[in-house]
Biopython code that builds the backbone (N, CA, C, O; Angstrom):
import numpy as np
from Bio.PDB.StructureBuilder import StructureBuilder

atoms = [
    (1, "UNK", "N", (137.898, 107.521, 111.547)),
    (1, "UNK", "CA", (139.159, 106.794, 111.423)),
    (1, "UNK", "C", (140.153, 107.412, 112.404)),
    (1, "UNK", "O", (140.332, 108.629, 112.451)),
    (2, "UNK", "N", (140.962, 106.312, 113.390)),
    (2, "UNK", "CA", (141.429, 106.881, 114.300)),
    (2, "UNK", "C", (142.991, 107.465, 113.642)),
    (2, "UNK", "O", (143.008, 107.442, 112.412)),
    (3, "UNK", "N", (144.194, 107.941, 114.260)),
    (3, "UNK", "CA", (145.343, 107.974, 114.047)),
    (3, "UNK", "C", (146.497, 106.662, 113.064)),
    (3, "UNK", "O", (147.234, 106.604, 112.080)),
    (4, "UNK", "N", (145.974, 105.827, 114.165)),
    (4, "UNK", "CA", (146.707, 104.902, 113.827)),
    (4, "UNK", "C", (146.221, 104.315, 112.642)),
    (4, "UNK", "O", (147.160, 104.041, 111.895)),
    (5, "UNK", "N", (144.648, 103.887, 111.979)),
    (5, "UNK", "CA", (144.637, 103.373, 111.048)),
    (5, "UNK", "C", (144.908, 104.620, 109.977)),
    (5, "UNK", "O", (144.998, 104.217, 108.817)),
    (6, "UNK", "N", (145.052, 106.022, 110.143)),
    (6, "UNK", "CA", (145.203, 106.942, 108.819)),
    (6, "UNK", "C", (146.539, 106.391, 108.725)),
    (6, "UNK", "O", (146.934, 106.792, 107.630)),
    (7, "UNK", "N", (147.453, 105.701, 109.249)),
    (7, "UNK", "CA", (149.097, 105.448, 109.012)),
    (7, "UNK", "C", (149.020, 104.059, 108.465)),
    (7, "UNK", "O", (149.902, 103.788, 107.649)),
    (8, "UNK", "N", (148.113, 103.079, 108.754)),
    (8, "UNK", "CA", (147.933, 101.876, 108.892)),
    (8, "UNK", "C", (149.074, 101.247, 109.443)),
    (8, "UNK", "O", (149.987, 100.672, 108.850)),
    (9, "UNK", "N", (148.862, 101.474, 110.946)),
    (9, "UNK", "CA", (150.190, 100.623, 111.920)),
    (9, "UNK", "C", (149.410, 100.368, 113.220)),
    (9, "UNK", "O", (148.191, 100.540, 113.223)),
    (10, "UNK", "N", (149.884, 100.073, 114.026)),
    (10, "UNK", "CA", (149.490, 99.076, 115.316)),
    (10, "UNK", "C", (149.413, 100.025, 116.101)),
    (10, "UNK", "O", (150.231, 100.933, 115.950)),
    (11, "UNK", "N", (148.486, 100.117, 117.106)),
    (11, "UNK", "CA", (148.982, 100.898, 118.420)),
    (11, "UNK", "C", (150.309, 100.893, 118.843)),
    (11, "UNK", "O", (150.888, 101.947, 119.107)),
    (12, "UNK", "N", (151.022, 99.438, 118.962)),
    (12, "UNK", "CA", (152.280, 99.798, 119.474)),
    (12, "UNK", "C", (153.369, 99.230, 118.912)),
    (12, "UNK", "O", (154.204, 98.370, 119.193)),
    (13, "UNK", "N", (153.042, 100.160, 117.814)),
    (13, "UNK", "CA", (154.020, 100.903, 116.537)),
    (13, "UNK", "C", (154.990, 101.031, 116.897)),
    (13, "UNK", "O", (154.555, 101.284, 118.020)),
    (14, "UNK", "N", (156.338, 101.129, 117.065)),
    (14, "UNK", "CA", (157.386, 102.209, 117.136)),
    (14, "UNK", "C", (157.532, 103.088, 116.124)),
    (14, "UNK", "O", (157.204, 102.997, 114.941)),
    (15, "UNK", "N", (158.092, 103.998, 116.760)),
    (15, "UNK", "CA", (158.384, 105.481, 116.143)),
    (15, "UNK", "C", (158.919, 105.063, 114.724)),
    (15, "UNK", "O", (158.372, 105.421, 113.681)),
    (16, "UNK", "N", (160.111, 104.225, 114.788)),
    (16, "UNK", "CA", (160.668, 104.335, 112.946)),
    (16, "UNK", "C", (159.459, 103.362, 112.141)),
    (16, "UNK", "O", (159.485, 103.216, 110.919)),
    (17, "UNK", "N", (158.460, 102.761, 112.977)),
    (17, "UNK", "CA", (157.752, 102.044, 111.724)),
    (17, "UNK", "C", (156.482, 103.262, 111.488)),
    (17, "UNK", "O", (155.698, 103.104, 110.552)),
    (18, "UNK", "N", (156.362, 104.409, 112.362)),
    (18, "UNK", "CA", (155.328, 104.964, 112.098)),
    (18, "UNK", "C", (155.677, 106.209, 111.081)),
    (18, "UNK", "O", (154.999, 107.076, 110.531)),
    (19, "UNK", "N", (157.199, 105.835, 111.105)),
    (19, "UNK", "CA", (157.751, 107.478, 110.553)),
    (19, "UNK", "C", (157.593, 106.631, 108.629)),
    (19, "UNK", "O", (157.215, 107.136, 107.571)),
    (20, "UNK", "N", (158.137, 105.080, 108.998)),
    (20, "UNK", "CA", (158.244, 104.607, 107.739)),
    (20, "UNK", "C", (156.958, 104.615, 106.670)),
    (20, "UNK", "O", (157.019, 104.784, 105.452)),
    (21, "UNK", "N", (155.646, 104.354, 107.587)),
    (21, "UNK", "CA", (154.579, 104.350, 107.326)),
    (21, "UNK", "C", (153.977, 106.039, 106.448)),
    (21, "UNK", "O", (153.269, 106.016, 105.441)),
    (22, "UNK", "N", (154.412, 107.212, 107.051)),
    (22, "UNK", "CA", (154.299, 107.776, 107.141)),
    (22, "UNK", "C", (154.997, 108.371, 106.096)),
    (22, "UNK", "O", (154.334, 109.323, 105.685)),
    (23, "UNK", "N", (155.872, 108.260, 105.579)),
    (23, "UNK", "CA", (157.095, 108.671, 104.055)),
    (23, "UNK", "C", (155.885, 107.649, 103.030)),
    (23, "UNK", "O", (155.323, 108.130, 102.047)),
    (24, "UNK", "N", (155.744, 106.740, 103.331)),
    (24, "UNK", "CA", (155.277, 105.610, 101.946)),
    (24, "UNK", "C", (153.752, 106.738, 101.752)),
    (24, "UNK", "O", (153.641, 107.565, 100.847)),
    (25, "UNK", "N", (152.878, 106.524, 102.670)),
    (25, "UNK", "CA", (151.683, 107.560, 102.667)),
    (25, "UNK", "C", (151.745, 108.496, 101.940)),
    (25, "UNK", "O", (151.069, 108.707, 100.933)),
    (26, "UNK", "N", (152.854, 109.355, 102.559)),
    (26, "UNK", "CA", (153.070, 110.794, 102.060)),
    (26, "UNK", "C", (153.557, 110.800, 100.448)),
    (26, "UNK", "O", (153.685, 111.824, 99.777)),
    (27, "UNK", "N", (153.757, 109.663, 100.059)),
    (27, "UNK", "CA", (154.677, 109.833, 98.668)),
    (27, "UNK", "C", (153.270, 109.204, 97.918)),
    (27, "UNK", "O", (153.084, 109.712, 96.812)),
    (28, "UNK", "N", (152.608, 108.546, 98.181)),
    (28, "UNK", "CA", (151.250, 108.284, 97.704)),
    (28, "UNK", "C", (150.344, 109.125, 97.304)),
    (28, "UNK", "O", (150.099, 109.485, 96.152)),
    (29, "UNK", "N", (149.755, 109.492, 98.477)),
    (29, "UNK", "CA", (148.843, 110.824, 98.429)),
    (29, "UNK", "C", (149.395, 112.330, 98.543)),
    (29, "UNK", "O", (148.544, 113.178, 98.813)),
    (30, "UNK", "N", (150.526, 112.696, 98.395)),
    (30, "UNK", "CA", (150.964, 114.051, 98.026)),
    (30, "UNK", "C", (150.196, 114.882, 96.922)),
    (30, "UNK", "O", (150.125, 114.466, 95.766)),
    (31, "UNK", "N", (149.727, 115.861, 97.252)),
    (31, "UNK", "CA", (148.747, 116.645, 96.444)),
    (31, "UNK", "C", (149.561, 116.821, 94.830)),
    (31, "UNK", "O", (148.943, 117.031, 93.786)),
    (32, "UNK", "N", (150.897, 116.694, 94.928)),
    (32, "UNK", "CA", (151.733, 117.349, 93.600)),
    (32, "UNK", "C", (151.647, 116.049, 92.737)),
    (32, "UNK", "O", (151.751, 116.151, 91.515)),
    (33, "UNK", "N", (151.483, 114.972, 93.258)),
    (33, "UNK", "CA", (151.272, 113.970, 92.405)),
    (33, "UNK", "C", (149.974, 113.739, 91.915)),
    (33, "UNK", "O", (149.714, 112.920, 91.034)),
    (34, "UNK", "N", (149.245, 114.386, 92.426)),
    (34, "UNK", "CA", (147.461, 113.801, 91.792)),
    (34, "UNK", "C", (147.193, 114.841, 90.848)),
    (34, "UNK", "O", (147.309, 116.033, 91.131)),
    (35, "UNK", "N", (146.892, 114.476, 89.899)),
    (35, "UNK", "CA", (145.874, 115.077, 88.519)),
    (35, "UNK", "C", (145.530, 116.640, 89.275)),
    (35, "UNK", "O", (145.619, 117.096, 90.415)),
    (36, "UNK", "N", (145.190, 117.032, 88.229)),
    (36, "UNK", "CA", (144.476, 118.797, 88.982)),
    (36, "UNK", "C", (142.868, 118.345, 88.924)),
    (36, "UNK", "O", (141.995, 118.996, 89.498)),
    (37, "UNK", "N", (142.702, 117.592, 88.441)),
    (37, "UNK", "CA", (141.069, 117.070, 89.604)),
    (37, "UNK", "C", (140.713, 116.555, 90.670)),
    (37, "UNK", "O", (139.674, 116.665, 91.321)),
    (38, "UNK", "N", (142.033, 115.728, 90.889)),
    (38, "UNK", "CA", (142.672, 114.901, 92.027)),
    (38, "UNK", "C", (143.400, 116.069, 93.348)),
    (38, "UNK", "O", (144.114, 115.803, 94.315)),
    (39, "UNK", "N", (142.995, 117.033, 92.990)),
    (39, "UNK", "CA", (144.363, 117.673, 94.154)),
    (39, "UNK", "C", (143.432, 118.224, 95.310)),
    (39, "UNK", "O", (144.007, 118.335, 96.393)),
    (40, "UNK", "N", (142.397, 118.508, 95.282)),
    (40, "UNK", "CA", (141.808, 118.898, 96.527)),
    (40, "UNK", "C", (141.313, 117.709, 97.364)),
    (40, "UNK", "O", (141.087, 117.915, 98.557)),
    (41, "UNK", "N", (141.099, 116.323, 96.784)),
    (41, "UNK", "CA", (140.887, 115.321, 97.684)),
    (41, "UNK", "C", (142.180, 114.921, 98.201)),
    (41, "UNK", "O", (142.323, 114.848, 99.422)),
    (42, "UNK", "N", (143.097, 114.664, 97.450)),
    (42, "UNK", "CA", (144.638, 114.615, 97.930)),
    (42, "UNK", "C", (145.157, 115.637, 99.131)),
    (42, "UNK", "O", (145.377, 115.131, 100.232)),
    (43, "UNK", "N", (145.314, 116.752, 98.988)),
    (43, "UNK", "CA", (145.337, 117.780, 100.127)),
    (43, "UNK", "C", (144.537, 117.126, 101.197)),
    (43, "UNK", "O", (144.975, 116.292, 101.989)),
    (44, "UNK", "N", (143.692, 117.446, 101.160)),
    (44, "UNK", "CA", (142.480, 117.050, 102.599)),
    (44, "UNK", "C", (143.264, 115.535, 102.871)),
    (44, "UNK", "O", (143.727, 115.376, 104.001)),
    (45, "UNK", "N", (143.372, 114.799, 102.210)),
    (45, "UNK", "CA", (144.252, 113.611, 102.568)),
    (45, "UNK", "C", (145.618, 113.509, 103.111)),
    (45, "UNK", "O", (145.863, 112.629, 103.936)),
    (46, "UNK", "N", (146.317, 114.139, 102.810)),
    (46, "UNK", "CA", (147.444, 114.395, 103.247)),
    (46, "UNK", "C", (147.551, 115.682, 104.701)),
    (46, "UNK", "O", (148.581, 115.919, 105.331)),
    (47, "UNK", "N", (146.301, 116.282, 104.912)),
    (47, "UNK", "CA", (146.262, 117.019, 105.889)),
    (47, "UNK", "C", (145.973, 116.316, 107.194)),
    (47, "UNK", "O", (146.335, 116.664, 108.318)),
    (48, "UNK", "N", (145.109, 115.047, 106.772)),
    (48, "UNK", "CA", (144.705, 114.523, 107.471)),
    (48, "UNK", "C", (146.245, 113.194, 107.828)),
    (48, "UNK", "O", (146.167, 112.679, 108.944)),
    (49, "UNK", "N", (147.193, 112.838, 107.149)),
    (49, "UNK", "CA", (147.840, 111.830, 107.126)),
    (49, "UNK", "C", (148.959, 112.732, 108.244)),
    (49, "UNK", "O", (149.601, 112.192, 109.144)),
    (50, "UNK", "N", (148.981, 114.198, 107.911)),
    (50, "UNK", "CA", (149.922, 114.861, 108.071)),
    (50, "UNK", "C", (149.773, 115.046, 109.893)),
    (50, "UNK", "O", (150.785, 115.114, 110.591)),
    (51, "UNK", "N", (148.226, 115.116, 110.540)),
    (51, "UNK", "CA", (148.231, 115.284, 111.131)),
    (51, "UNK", "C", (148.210, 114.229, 112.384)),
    (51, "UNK", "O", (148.506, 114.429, 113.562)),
    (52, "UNK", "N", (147.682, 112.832, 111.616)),
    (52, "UNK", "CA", (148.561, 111.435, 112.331)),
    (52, "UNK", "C", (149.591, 111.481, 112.462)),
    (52, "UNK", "O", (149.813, 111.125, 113.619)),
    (53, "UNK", "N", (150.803, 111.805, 111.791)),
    (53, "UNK", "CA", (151.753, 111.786, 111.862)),
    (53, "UNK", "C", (152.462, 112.804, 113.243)),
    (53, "UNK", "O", (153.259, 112.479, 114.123)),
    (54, "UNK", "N", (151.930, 113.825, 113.026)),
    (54, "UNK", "CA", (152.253, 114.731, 114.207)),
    (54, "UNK", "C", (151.804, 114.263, 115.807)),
    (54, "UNK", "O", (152.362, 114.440, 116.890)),
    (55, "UNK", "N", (150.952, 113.810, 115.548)),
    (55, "UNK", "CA", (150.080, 113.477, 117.335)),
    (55, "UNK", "C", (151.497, 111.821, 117.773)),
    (55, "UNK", "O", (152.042, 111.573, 118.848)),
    (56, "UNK", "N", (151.607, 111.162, 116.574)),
    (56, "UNK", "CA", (152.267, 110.042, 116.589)),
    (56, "UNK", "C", (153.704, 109.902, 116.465)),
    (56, "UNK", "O", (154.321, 108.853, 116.278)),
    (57, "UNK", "N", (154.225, 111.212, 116.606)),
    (57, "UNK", "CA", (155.320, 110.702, 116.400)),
    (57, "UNK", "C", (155.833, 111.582, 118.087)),
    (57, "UNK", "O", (157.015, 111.616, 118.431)),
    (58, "UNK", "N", (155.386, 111.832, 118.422)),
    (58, "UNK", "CA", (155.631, 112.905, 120.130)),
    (58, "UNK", "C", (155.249, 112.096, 121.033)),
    (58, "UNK", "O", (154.052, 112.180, 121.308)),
    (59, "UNK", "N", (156.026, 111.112, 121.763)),
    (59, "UNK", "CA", (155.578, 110.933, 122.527)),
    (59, "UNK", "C", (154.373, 111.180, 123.505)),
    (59, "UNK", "O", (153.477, 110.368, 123.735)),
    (60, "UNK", "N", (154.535, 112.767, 124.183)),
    (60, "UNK", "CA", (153.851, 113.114, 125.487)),
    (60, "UNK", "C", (151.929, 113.301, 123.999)),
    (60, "UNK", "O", (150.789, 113.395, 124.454)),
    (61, "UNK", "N", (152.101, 113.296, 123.147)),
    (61, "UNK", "CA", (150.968, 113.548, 122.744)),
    (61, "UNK", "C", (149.953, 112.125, 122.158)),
    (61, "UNK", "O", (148.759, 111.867, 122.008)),
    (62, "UNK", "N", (151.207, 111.492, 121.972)),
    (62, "UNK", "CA", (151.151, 110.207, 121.808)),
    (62, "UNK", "C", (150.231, 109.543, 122.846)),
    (62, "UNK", "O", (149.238, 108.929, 122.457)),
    (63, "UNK", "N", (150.613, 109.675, 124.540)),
    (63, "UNK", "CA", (149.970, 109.111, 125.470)),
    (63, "UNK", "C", (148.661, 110.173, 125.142)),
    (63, "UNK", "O", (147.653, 109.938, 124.474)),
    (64, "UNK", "N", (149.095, 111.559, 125.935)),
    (64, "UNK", "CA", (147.381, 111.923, 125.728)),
    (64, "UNK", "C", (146.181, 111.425, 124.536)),
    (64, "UNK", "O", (144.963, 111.375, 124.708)),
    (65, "UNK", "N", (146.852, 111.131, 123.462)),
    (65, "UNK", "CA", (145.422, 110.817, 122.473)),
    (65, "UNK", "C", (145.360, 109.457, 122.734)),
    (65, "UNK", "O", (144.243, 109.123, 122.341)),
    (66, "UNK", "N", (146.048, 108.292, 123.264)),
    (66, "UNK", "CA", (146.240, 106.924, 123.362)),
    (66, "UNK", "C", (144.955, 106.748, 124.426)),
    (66, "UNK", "O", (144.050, 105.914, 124.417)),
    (67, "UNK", "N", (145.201, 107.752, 125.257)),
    (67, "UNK", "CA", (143.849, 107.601, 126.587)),
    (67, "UNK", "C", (142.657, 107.902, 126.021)),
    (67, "UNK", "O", (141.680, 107.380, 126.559)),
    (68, "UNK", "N", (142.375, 108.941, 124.625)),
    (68, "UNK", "CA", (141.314, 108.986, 124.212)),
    (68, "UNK", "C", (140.260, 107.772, 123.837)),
    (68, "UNK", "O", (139.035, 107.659, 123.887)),
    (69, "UNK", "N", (141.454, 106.845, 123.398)),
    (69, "UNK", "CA", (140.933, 105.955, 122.578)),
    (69, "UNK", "C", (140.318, 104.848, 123.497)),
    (69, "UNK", "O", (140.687, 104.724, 124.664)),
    (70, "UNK", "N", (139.445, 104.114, 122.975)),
    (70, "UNK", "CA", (138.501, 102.830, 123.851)),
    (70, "UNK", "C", (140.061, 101.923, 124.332)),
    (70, "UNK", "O", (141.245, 102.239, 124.217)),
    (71, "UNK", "N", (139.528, 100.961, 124.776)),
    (71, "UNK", "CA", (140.907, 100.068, 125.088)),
    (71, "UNK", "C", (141.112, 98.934, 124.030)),
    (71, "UNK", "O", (140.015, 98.433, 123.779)),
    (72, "UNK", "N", (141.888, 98.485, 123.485)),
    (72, "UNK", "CA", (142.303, 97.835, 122.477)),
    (72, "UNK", "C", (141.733, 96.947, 122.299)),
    (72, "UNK", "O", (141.512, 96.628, 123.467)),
    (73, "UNK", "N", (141.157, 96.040, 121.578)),
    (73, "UNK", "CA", (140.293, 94.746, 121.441)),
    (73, "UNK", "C", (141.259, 93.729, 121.279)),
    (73, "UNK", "O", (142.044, 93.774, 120.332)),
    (74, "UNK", "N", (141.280, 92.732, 122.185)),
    (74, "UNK", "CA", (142.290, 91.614, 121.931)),
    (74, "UNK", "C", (141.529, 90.631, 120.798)),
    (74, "UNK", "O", (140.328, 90.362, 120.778)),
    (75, "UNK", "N", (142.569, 90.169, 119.855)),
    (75, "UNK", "CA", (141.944, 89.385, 118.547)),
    (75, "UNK", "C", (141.663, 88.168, 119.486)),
    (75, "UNK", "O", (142.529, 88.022, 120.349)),
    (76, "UNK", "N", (140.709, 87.325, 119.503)),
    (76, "UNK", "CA", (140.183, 86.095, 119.209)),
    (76, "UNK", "C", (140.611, 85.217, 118.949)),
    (76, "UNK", "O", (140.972, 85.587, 117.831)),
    (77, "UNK", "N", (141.120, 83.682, 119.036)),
    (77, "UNK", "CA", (141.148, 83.055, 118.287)),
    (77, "UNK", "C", (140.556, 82.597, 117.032)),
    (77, "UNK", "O", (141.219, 82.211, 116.069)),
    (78, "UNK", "N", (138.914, 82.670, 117.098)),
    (78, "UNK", "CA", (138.559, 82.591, 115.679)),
    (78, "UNK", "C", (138.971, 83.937, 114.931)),
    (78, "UNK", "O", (139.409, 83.867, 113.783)),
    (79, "UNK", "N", (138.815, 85.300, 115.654)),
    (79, "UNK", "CA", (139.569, 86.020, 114.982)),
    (79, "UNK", "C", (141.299, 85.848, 113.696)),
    (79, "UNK", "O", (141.621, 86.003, 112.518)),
    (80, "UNK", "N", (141.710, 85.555, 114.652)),
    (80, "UNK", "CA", (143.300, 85.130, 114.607)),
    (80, "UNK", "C", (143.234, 83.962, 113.153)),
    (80, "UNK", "O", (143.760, 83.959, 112.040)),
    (81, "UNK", "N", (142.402, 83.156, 113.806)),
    (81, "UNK", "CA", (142.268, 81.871, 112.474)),
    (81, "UNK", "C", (141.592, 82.429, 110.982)),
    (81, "UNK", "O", (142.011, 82.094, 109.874)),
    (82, "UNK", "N", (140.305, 83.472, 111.272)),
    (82, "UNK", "CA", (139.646, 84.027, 109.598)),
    (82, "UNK", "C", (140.695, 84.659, 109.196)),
    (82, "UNK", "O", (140.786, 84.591, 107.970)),
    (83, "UNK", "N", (141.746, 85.396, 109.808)),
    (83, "UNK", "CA", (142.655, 86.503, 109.083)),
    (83, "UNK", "C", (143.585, 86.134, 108.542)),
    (83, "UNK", "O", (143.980, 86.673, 107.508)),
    (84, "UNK", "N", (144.446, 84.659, 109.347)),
    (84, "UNK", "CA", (145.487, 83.881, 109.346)),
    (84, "UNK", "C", (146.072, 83.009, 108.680)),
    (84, "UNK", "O", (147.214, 82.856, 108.247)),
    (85, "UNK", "N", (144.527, 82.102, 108.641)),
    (85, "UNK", "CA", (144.658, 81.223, 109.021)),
    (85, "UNK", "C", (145.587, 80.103, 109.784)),
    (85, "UNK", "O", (146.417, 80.539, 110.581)),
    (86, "UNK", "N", (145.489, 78.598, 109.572)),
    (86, "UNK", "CA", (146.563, 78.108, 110.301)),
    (86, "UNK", "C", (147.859, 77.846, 110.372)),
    (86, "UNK", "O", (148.491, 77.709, 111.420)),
    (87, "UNK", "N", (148.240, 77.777, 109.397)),
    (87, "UNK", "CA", (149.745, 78.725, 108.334)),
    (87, "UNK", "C", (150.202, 79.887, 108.912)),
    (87, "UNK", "O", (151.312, 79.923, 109.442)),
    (88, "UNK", "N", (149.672, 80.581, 108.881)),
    (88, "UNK", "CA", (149.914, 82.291, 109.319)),
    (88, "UNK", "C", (150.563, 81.744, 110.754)),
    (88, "UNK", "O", (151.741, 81.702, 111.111)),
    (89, "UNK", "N", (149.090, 81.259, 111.580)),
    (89, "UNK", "CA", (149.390, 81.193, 112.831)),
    (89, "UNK", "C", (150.146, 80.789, 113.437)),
    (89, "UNK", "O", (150.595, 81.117, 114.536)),
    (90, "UNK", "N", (150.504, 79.524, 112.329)),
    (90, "UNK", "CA", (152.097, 78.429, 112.926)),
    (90, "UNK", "C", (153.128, 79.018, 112.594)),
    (90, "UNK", "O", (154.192, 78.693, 113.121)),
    (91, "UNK", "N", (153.066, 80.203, 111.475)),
    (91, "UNK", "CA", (154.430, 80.876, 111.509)),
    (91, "UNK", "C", (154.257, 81.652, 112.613)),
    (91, "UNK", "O", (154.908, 81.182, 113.546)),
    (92, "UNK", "N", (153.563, 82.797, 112.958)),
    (92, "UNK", "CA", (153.837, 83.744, 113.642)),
    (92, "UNK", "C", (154.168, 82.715, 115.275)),
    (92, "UNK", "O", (154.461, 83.301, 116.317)),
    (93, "UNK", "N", (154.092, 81.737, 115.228)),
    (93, "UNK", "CA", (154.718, 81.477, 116.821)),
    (93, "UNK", "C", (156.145, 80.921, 116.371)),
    (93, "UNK", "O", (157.136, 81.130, 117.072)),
    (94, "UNK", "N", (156.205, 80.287, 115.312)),
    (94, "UNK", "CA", (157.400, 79.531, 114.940)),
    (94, "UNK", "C", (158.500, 80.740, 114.793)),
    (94, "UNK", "O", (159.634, 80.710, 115.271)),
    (95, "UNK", "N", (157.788, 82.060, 113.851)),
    (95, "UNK", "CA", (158.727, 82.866, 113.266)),
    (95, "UNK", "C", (158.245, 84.369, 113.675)),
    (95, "UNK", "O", (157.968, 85.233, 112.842)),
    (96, "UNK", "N", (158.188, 84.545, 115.089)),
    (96, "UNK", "CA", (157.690, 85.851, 115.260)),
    (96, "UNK", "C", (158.683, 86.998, 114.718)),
    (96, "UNK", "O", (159.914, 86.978, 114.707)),
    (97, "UNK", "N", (157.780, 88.031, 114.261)),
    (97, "UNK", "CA", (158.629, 89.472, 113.856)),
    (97, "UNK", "C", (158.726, 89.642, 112.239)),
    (97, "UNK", "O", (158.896, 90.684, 111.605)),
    (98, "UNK", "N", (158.486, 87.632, 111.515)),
    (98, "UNK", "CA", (158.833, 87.644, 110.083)),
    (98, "UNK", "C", (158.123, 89.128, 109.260)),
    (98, "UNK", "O", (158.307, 89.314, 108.057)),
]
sb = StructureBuilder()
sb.init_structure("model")
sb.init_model(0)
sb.init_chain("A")
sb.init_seg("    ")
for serial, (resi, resn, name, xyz) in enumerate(atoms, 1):
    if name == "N":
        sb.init_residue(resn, " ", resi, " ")
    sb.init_atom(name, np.array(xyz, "f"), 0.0, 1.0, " ", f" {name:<3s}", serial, name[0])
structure = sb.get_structure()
């Protein structure tokens, strides 16, 4: 799992939606909230959320791991239509950003 899906945000995220992403996460999986059977998978989770967060929110580190990654897969139209469908799709041109 790369960076961006441990945050679940877009490659090109901006900074306050990755920071926003990143508070909701953290208040989720915080080790102090899980059961004491729950706290060592929580930790490792949050180490791992903790450390998306760091590569993603720095710019200059931002690009270096961005080059790691394959190059982005552009969705499809049938893509676009199973996820969307045609509703979705007529908003997002009608009402981009909703």
């Amino acid at each position: 799992m790369d960076h961006y899906q441990r945050l679940q945000v877009t490659r090109d995220a901006d900074p306050e939606v990755i920071e926003k992403a990143y508070r909701a996460l953290s208040l989720k999986h915080h080790p102090d909230r899980a059961s004491s059977r729950e706290q060592a998978r929580a930790t490792r989770q949050m180490q791992r959320i903790n450390e998306a967060y760091r590569v993603l929110r720095d710019p200059a580190l931002r690009r270096a791991y961005n080059r790691t990654l394959p190059p982005a897969r552009q969705e499809s139209a049938w893509d676009q239509f199973m996820s969307k469908g045609l509703v979705g799709i007529f908003l997002d041109r009608v009402m981009p950003g909703r």
